[in-house]
FIKE-99360 format. One record per residue (C-alpha): x, y, z; residue in one letter. Coordinates in steps of 0.2 Angstrom, whole numbers, padded with zeros to 4 digits, always signed. Layout:
XYZA ...
***
This chain:
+0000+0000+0000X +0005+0018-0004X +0010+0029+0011X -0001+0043+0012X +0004+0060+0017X -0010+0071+0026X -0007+0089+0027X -0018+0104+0035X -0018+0118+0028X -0019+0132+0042X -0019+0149+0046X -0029+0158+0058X -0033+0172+0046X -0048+0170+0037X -0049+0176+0018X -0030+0169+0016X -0033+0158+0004X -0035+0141+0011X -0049+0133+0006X -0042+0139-0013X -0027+0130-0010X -0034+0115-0005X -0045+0114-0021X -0031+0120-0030X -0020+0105-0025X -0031+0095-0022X -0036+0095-0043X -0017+0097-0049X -0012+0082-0035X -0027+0072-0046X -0019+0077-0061X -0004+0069-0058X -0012+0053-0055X -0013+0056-0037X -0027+0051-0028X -0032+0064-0013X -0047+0063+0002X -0050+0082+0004X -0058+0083+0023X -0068+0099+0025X -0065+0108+0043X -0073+0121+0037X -0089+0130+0044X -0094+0139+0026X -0091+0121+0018X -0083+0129+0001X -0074+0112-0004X -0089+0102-0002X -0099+0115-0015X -0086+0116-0026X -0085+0097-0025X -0102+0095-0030X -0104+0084-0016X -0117+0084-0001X -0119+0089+0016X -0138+0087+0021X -0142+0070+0025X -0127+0062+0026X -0112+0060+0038X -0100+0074+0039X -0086+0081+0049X -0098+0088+0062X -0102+0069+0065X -0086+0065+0066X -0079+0078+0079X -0097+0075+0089X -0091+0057+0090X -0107+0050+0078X -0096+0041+0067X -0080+0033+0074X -0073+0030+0058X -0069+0042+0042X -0074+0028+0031X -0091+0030+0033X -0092+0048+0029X -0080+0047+0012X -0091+0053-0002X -0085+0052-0021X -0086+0067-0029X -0086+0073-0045X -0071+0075-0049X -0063+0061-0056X -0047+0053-0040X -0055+0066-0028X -0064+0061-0013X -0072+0071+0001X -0076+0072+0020X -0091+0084+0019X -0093+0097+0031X -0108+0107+0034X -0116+0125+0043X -0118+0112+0059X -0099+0116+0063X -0103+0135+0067X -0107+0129+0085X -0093+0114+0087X -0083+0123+0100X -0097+0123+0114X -0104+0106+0110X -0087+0100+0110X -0079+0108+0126X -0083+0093+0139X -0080+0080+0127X -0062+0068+0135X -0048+0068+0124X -0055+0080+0111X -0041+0084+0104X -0040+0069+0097X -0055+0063+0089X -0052+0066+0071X -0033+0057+0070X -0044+0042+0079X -0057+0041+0065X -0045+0044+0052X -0034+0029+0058X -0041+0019+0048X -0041+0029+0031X -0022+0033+0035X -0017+0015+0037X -0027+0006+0022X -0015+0018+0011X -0031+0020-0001X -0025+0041-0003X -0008+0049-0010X -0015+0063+0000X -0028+0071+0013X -0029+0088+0012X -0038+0094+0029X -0047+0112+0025X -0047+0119+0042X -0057+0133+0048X -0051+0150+0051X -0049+0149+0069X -0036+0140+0083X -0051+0132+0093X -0053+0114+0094X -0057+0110+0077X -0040+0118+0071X -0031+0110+0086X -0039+0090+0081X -0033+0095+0063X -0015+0097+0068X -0015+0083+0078X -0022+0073+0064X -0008+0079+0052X +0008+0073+0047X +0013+0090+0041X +0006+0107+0042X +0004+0121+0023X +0004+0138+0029X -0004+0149+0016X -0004+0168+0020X -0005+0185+0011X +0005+0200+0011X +0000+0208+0026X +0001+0212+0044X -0012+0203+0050X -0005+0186+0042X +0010+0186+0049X +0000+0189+0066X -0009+0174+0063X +0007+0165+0060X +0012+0167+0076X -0001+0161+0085X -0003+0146+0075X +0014+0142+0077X +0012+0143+0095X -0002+0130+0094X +0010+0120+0084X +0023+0120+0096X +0012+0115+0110X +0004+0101+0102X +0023+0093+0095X +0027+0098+0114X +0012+0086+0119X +0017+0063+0116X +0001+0062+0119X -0005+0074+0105X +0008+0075+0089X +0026+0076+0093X +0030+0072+0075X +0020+0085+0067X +0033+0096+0054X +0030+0112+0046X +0034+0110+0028X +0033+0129+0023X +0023+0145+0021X +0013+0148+0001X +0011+0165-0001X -0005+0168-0010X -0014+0182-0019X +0005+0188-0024X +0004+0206-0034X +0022+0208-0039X +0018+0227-0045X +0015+0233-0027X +0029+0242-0018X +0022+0230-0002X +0027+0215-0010X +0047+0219-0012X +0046+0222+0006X +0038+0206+0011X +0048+0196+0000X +0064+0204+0009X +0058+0201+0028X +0048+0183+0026X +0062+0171+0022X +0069+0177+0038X +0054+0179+0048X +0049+0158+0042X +0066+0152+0049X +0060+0159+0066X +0048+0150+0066X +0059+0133+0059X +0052+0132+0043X +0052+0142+0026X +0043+0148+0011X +0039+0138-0005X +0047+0144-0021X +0030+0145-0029X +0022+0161-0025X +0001+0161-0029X +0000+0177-0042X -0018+0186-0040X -0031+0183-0055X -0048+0189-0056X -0051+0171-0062X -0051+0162-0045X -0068+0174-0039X -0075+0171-0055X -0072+0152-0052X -0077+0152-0034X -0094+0161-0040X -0099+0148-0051X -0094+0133-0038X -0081+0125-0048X -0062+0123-0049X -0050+0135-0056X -0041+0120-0066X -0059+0118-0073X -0063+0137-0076X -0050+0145-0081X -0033+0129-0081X -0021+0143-0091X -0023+0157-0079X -0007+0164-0069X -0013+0156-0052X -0017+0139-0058X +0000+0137-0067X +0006+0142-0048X -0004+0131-0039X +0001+0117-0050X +0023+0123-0047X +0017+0120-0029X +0008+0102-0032X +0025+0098-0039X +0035+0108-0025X +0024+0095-0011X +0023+0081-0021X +0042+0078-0024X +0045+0080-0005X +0051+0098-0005X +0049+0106+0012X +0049+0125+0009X 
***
């Protein structure tokens, strides 16, 4: 059996860009003959629309992290998108946190439904879409993961939220009981405008400011393109909408960046 890699794509941020880069890899893994189990953490649900797949009436991530469903398997759905399958989440996650707060060993829920998927080797890759918070849901994400994406923008308040999310990082790896093994494998910057004075500054400090933090920065940088609205508008991939646009071609550099082993 194939071992398979399963990575959260983090950040505390919302609006960073990381449902898009789930997608994103998630079609260019499948292109390469990869086979990929995206599971949505999300309370918006964006990967399961664009997906095509369901969330009402069926077992989701909510069932999961509630402790419904003991096993990942039973959620799986096939989607429609040919070597891409899904974990559905749903609206019922807005309220996770409080429902979840009393729960023993929480933190762990997810990696022990997933133990199954993991081991059979079924997937190259799960993609965990996680929400834009460091609450519980965030927390059983990284503990689940072998490895942690980071995409941010060019701003402030990204590398605020880099901070703290390394912080949680920390403490779980710091945690046996949690995920001691758990690696950052880099930082994607997303929504790259190269024309912007802001973005010769970034790309000065950020190297510098990722090797604090242990890790670094993936040579593909995510240009801007008016595409990826117009793709998210009509619930479909970018590689389906517009595969030629300048943020497609990057995400694709990144598959290839993660799928030969590269840490950033």
């Amino acid at each position: 059996m194939a071992s398979t890699r399963v990575i959260a794509v983090a950040n505390q941020k919302g609006g960073v860009g990381k449902s898009t880069t789930v997608l994103c890899l998630a079609s260019s893994f499948a292109g390469m003959g990869r086979r990929v189990l995206v599971v949505d953490l999300d309370q918006q649900a964006n990967a399961t629309r664009t997906l095509g797949a369901r969330s009402e009436g069926v077992a989701t991530t909510y069932d999961i992290l509630t402790g419904t469903i003991r096993d990942a398997s039973a959620a799986i759905q096939h989607t429609r998108v040919e070597r891409i399958d899904v974990v559905p989440g749903d609206l019922a996650l807005v309220g996770i946190e409080a429902e979840m707060a009393g729960m023993r060993c929480r933190e762990t829920i997810l990696v022990d439904a997933m133990e199954r998927v993991v081991a059979e080797g079924g997937y190259d890759y799960v993609l965990i879409d996680c929400s834009p918070s460091l609450g519980i849901m965030t927390t059983n994400a990284l503990v689940a993961a072998h490895e942690v994406v980071i995409p941010i923008l060019y701003d402030g308040y990204s590398l605020d939220g880099l901070g703290k999310l390394m912080m949680l990082v920390d403490a779980i790896r710091s945690n046996k009981r949690l995920n001691p093994d758990l690696t950052v494998s880099g930082i994607v910057v997303c929504q790259r405008e190269p024309r912007q004075n802001l973005t010769a500054s970034f790309d000065a400090q950020l190297p510098d400011v990722a090797a604090g933090y242990g890790t670094g920065v993936y040579n593909s940088r995510i240009r801007r393109c008016v595409k990826v609205r117009e793709a998210q508008v009509t619930d479909r991939l970018l590689a389906e909408y517009a595969p030629g646009c300048s943020t497609a071609q990057d995400y694709e550099a990144l598959a290839r960046e993660i799928d030969r082993g590269e840490s950033a």
